[in-house]
N, C-alpha and C positions, 0 to 999 in steps of 0.2 A: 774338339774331335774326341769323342769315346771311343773305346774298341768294349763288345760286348761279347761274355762265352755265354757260349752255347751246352750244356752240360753234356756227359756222353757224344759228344762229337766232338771235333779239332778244325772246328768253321769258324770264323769269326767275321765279323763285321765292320768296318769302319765309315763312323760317322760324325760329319761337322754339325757343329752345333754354335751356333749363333742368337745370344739371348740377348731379346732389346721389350724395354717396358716403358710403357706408356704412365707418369704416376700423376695422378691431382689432387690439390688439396685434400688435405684428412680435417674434418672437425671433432672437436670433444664435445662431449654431452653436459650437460647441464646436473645437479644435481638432484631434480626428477628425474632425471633420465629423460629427457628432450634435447633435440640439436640447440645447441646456444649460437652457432653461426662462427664462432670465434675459433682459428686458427688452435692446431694442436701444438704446444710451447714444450711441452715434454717430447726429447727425442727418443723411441725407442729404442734398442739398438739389438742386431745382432748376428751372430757371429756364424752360422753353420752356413748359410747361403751362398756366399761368394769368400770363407775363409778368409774373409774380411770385416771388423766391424760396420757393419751399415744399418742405415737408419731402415726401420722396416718396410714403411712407402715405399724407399727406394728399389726394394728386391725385385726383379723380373723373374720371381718364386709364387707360389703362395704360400704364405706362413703362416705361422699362428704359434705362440707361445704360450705355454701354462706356467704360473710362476709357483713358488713355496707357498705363497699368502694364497693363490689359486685351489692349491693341496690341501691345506689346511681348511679352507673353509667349505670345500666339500666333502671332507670328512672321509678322502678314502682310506681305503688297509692297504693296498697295492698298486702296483705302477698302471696296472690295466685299465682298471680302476677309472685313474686320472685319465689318461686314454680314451677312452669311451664316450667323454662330451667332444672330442675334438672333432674337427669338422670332415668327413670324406676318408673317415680311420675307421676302418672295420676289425672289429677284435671279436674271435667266431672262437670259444667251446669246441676241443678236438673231441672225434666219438670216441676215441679209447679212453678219453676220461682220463689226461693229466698235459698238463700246457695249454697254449690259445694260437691261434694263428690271426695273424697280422694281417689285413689288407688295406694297402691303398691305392685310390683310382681304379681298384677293383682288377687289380694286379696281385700274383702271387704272394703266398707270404718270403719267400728267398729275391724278392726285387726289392724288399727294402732295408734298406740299412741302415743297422742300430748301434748308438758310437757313446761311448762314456767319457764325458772329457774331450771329447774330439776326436778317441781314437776303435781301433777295433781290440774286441776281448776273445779270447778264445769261447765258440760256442759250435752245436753241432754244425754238419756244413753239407751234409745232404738235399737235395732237392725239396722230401718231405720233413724234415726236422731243422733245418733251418730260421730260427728265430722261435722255434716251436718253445720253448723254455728260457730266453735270455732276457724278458724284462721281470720272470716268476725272480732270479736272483741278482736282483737290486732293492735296496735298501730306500722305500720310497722316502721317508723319511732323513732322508741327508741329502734331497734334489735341491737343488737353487732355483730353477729351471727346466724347462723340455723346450728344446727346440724343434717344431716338426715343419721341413719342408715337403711341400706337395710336389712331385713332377720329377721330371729326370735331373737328377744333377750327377750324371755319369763322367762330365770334364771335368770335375770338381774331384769326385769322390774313386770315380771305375765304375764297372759295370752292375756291382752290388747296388746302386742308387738308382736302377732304373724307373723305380714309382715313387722315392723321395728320399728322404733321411729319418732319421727321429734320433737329433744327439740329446745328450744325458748330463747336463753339468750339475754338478755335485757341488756346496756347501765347502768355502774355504771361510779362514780366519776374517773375522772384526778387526783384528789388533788388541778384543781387550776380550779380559777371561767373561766366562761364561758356562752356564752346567742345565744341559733343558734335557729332564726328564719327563717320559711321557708313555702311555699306554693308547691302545686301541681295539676295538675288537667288531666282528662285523661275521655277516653269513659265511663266507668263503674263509676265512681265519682271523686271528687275534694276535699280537706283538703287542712287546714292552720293547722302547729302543732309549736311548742314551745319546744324547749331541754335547761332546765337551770342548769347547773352543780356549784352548791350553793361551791364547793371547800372545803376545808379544813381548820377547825380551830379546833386548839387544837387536838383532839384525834377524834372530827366525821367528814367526812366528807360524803356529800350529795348530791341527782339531783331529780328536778322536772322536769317530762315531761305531756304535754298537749294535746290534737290531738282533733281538728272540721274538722270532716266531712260529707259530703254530698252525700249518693249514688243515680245516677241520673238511671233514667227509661233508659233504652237502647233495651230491648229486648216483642219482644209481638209475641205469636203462638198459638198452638191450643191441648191441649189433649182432647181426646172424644170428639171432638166436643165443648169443653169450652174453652172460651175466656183466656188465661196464662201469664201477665206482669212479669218483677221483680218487686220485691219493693221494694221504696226510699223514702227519708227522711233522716233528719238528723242523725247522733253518734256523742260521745263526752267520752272520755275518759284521764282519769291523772293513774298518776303514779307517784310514791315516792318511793326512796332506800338511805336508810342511813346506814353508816358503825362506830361502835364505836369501837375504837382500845383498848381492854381490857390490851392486851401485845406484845411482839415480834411472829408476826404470829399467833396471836389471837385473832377472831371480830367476834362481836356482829352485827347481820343485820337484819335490819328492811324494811319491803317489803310492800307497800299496793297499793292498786288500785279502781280505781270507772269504769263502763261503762256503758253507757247508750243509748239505739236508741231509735227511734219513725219514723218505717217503715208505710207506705200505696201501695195500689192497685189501681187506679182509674178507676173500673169496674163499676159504677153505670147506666153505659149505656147502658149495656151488657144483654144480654137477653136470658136464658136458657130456652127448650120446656121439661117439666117433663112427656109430655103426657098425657096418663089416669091419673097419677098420681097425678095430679095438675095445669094441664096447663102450663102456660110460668111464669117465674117466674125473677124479675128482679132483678140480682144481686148486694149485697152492696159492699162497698169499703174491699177489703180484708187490714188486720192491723196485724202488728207482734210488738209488743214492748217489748223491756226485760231492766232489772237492774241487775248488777253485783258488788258484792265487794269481794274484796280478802285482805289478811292479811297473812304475813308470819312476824318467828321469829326465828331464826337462831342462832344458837354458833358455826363457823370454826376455826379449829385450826391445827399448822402443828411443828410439832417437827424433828428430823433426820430423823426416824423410820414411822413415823404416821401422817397419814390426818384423821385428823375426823372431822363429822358436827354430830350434833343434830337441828331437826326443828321440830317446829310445824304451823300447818297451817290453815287457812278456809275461803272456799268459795263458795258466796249463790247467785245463779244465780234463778231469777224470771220475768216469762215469759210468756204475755198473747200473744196468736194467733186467728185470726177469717179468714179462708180460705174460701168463699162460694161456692165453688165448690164442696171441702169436711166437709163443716157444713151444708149444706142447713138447717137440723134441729136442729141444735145448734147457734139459732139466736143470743144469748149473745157471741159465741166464748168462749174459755175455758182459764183456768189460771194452769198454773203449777209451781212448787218453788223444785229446786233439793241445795243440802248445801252437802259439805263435808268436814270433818274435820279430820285431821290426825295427828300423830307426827312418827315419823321415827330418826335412829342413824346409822352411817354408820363408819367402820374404817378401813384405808388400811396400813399394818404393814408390813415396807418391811425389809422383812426375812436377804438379802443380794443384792448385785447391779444385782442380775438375778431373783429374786422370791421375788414377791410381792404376801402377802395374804389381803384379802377384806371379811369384813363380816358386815353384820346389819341385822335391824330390823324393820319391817312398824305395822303401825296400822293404818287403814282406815275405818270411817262411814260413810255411804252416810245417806240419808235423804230426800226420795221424795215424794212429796202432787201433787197431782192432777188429772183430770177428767181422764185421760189415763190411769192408774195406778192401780191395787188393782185387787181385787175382791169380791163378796160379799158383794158391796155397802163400801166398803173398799176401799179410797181412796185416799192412802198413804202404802208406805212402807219402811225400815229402814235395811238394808244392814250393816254386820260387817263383815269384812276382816283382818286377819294378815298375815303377812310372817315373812320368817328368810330365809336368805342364803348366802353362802360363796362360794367365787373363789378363786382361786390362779393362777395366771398369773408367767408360768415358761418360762423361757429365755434358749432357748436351745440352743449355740455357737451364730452365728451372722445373723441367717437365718430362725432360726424353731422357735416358740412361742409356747407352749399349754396352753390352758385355762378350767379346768375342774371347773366345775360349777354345785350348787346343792339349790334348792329353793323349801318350803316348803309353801302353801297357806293352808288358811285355811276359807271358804268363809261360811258366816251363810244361803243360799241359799242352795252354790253346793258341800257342803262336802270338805272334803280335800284332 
């Protein structure tokens, strides 16, 4: 059962949702690349689908994973990038010339949801800006992985997931040191990044990752009549993940992050006719800069029977823009600050080697200030959201799966 909002209204929806998959043999290929006939012996496995590890046949999803070695050997500079081969992902160039929009199944870009680690970051939360900038600041370069599920997983996730997920796992410790320096450079921009895997002593082990980069001017056209660049300028972003091994199959993790740009426009040549309105009016350098930090705190743990995590999390993305094509009268540009903080518990207790059940719990506040926002000279507003929900993943002989699935929102907006 999802409950899905509706933006601008205080309608909602509620609907069951019953996933059952049909899976058959998978074969590997040969190393011509011909079918060899012979059963796949490597299990894949993973994790965003049913918030449980499974084997990828198994999912009544469609999936597709891009791995590091995937990254690497397509040579991209950014997450988009990597993006762009997957299968039924559309990544569309915005016409004001800075961000991309997402589509999958040919759904909006705000129906999919994008997760680091498993979880959600502070990013814009508008209808049109929504996801419009939140894969530009991540660090392709410290991915382990991308998990993309196709199709609804709104039991799973809430109503954010209605055209699929795309999580983010990120690069932890080997156990043993290690220091990969590296450059890249490409049409759209160039970065030098830094991966230092600090190794194992005692019971933590740790990895610093660093990313400078530079996104270069590439593109210039025309909406209405206005002059449209990208914007460039530098980013610079770190990351930290430590692991303290509390017991056998038991750790403590520790998760933070910094990011930073200082984008421009260099329009000051540029010359708009307002007409009666004002004459010709010469436009200034359009400017986007944002600051990001994130913080996670984690407890995993894994017995016969049971996976479970407990986390808590927050992060506060702060964000000035000056477009003058659509400021002409907001000669300062405006400033926005969106912060979310959460904690959430999740546990998967299997029943017997055919039936696995999964259940938890979220709690999510958002927290946004600025000029776009409010009403009523109110500007600012403060969003509360929980859920609860449980699946059971049944193993029916060696061929059938069923996944019934039931989720419970409860949003201080859009009702329950």
């Amino acid at each position: 059962m999802a409950y899905h909002k509706i933006k601008g209204t205080k309608k909602a929806w509620i609907t069951w949702a019953v996933l059952t998959a049909l899976t058959v043999p998978a074969y590997a290929a040969s190393a011509d690349g011909a079918a060899d006939g012979s059963a796949v012996t490597m299990k894949d496995v993973v994790v965003t689908a049913t918030r449980t590890e499974a084997d990828v046949k198994m999912v009544p999803n469609t999936v597709e994973v891009i791995t590091a070695d995937d990254i690497e050997k397509l040579g991209v500079t950014d997450v988009y990038s990597a993006l762009r081969l997957a299968d039924n992902v559309q990544i569309m160039n915005t016409s004001t010339g800075f961000g991309h929009r997402i589509s999958m199944r040919g759904m909006s870009s705000d129906s999919t949801l994008i997760l680091i680690n498993g979880q959600r970051t502070a990013i814009e939360d508008t209808e049109t800006t929504q996801n419009l900038l939140a894969l530009d600041r991540i660090n392709v370069h410290n991915i382990e992985r991308i998990e993309i599920i196709r199709g609804a997983a709104s039991a799973q996730y809430g109503s954010d997931a209605l055209a699929g997920v795309i999580n983010i796992i990120t690069k932890k410790s080997t156990g043993k040191p290690s220091v990969t320096v590296g450059a890249t450079t490409g049409t759209t921009n160039m970065s030098n990044y830094y991966h230092i895997d600090l190794g194992r002593q005692g019971k933590f082990s740790s990895t610093f990752d660093m990313n400078f980069s530079k996104d270069r001017q590439w593109t210039e056209h025309e909406v209405s009549g206005l002059p449209v660049k990208n914007l460039q300028g530098p980013k610079q972003s770190y990351n930290f993940s430590g692991t303290y091994e509390l017991g056998e199959n038991k750790n403590l993790n520790l998760d933070l992050g910094y990011y930073k740009d200082k984008l421009s426009g260099d329009w000051s040549h540029k010359e708009y006719n307002l007409g009666a309105w004002g004459g010709i009016v010469r436009l200034q350098d359009a400017k986007l800069e944002t600051e990001r930090r994130d913080a996670s705190l984690s407890l995993t743990g894994k017995t016969k029977k049971d996976d479970y995590m407990v986390r808590t999390f927050y992060s506060k993305l702060d964000k000035f823009r000056f477009l003058p094509y659509t400021a002409l009268a907001k000669e300062y540009g405006e400033t926005n600050k969106y912060s979310i903080w959460g904690i959430e518990a999740k546990n998967s207790h299997k029943v017997n080697g055919d039936h696995t059940l999964t259940y938890g719990t979220e709690y999510d506040r958002y927290d946004v200030d600025g000029v776009n926002f409010g009403k009523d000279g109110d500007n600012g507003k403060n969003l509360n959201t929980y859920a609860a929900y449980i699946q059971d993943e049944w193993l029916l002989g060696d061929k059938w799966e069923i996944i019934p699935a039931v989720r419970y929102d409860h949003h201080s907006e859009f009702g329950s």
